[in-house]
N, C-alpha and C positions, 0 to 999 in steps of 0.2 A: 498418438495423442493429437486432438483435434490445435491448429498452430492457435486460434485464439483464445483456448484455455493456456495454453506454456507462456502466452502474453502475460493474460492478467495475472500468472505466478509468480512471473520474473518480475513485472514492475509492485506488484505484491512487495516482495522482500527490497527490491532495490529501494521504494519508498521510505519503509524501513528502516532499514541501513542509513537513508539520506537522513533524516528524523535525527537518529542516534549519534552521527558526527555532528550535523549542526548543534545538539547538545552541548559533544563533547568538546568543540571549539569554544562557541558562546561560553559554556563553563570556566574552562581553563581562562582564557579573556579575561570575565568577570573579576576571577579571582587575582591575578597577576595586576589587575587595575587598581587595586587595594592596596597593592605596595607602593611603597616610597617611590617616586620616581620623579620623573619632568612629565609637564603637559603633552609637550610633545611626543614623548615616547608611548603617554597613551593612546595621543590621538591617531600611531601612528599603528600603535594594537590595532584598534577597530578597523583603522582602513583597510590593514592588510585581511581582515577579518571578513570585507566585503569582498576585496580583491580575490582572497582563495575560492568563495563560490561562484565570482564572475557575475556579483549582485550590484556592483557601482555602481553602471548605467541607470538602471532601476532604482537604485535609492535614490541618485540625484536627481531624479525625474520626479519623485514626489518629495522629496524634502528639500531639495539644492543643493551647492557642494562642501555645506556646513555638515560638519560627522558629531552628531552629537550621541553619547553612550546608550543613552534612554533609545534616541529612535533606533538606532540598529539594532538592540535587543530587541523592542517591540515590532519592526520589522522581519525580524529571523527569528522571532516567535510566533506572531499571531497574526503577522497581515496573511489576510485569505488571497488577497490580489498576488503575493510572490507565492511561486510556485514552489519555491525552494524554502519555504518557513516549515516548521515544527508544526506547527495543526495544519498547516496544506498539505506534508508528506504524508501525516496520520492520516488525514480525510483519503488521499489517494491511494492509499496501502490498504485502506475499510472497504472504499468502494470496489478495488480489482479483488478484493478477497469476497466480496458480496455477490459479484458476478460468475464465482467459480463456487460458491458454496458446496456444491452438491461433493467439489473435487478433494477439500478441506476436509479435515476432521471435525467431530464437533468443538474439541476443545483450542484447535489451531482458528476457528470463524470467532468464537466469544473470546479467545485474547484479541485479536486486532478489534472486534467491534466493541469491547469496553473500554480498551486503551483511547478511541477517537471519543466515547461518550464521556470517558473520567477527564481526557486532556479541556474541553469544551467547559465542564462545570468549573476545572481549576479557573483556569481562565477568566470564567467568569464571577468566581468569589473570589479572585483576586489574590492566590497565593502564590503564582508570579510573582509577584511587586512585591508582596511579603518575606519571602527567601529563596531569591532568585535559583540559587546553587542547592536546594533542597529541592526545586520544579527540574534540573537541569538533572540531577541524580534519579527522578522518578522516571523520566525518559528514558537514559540510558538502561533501567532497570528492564522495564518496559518492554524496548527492545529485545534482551537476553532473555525474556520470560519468553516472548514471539520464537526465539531458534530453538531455544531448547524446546518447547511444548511443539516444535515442529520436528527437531529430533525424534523426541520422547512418544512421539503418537504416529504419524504418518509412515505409511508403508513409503519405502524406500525402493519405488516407481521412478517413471520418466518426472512424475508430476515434482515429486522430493527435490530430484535432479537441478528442474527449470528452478525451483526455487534459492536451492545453495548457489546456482550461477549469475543469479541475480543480486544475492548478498556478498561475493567478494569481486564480480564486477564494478561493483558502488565504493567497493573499501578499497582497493585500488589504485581507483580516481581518486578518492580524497586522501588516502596517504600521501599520494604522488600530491597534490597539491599542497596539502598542509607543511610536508617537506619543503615543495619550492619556495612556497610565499614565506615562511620561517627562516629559513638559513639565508634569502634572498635579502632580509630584514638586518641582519646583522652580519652581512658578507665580510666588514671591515674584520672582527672577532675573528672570523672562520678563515680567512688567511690569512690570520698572523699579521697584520701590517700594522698594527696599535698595540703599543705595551702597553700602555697605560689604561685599556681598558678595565673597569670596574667591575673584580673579581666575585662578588656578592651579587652583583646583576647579573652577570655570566649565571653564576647557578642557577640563580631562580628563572630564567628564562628558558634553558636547555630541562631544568625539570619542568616547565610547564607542557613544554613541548610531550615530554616522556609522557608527562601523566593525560595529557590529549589522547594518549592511544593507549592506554594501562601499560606504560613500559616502561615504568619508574622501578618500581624493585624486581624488574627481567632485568634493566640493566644493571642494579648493584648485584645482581644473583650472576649473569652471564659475567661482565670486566672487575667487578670489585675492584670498583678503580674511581677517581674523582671524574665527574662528565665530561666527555671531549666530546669536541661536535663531528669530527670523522668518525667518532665509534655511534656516534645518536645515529647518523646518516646508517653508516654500516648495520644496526641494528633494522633500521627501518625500511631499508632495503633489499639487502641481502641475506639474514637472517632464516632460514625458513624455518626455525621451531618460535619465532618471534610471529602468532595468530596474525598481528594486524601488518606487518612486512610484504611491499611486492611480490618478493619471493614465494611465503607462503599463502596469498591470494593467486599467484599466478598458478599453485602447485595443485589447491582446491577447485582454481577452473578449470585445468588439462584434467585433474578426473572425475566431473564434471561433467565434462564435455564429451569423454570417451562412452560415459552410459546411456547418452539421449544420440548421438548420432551411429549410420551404421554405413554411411558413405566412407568409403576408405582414401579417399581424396577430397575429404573438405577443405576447402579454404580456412573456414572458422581455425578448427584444428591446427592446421600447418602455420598458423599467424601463431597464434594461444601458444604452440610447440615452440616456434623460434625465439618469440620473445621470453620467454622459460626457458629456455638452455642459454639465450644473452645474461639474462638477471644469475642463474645456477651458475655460469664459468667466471662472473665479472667478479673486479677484485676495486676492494671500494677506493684505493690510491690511484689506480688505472681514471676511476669515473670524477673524483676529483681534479687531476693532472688536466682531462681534457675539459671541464667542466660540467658542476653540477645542473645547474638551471637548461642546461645543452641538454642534460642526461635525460631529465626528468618531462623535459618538454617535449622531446620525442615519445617519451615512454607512456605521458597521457593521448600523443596522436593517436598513440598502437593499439592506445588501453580503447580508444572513443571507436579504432577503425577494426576492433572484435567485437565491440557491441553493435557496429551495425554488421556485421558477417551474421552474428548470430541474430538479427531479426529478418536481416533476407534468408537465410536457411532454416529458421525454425520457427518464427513468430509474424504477427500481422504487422504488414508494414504499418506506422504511424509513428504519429511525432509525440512525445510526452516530455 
């Protein structure tokens, strides 16, 4: 396969994928903002809400270091200037899928090129503003329709391939963040050093966490057990029947990876492989004892230093 079609495949889906978290963060946000709480602790939502995609710099460059709720939504919805907004990843996920048309299906080209023309009209009749977490639900749908109808139609080629590597190289990254910046947020809770922390806030913030990744009734079905934040971490890491867990995005990129290359000494590989038998042996008390934000910080190095292996070995160099 020619390397700048396996390009526009990969950032195809990674777009994607990027779209569909930024959803499912901004969602859960939205809604956990609704509840009783302190100012602070929302303001402290959103921030960390900028922090996980590494959008600060940039929001405070056009707004200043005032966080108000409205603009980060309208920011990580519809500004076309961030790269990282919900209609910038659709527009970017339209146009590489527009540039490989011929490579697509027909029915894998008309979901991504209706998703950016329907996202565009909402937008513009304003059912945004109308019910935020009903626009935030049409995303995420959206998204699921794009794998499976990628699934469901596309022969199951190198092209298939570059695509699924591109969608749990992006989930990955954003688990691994949403992890950090979340348990990072309420570190006191998470070891223990506050009795008195407020047990009704505790829930509802480890379930927003869960329901950020659909892993709200995997974990009543997996611990049947009241939320602990070492079993949230454990689920979200080391898990692999848990879809959106390290473990099984790392498990779908090693094979993955095994069907597009035929070098028997990739680097790509042998990176993807170690850090997959680190996550498969680790035991979640071990990564806690030495620390998480330590764990997690390396683990998005490793994550960012297989994404560029796999564009010097397979794809056109460039920066997106």
């Amino acid at each position: 396969m020619l390397s700048r079609t396996a390009d526009h495949l990969f950032w195809m889906s990674r777009y994607t994928e990027r779209a569909e978290n930024t959803a499912r963060m901004l969602d859960v946000n939205y809604q956990t903002s609704l509840l009783p709480q302190s100012a602070a602790v929302v303001q402290g939502g959103w921030q960390s809400l900028l922090s996980i995609s590494e959008l600060k710099p940039s929001y405070a460059a056009k707004y200043g270091d005032t966080i108000n709720p409205r603009e980060v939504m309208d920011f990580m919805v519809r500004d076309e200037q961030n790269s990282s907004s919900i209609v910038s990843c659709l527009q970017n996920a339209r146009e590489n899928a527009r540039a490989v048309r011929g490579t697509l299906t027909t029915e894998v080209w008309e979901t991504q090129n209706q998703t950016y023309l329907e996202v565009i009209r909402m937008l513009r009749n304003g059912d945004f503003e109308r019910d935020p977490g009903q626009f935030f639900e049409w995303v995420k749908f959206r998204s699921h329709l794009s794998r499976g109808v990628t699934a469901g139609t596309m022969l199951q080629d190198e092209a298939f391939h570059f695509l699924r590597l591109g969608t749990f190289l992006e989930r990955a990254d954003n688990t691994a963040r949403l992890v950090d910046v979340k348990f990072h947020a309420v570190q006191n809770d998470f070891l223990g050093t506050d009795g008195e922390k407020d047990q009704e806030y505790d829930f509802y913030h480890w379930s927003a966490i869960l329901r950020s990744v659909s892993g709200f009734e995997v974990y009543r079905k997996v611990y049947r057990d009241v939320i602990k934040p070492e079993r949230v971490a454990e689920l979200l890491i080391l898990r692999p029947d848990m879809p959106r867990s390290l473990l099984a995005c790392l498990n779908e990129l090693m094979s993955n990876l095994a069907m597009v290359t035929s070098d028997t000494n990739s680097e790509t590989q042998r990176r993807a492989g170690k850090l997959r038998a680190d996550l498969q042996y680790a035991r979640i008390d071990e990564i806690l004892a030495t620390g998480l934000h330590a764990f997690l910080t390396q683990f998005l190095d490793r994550v960012n230093e297989i994404g560029a292996h796999i564009s010097r070995e397979f794809l056109v160099p460039a920066t997106h």
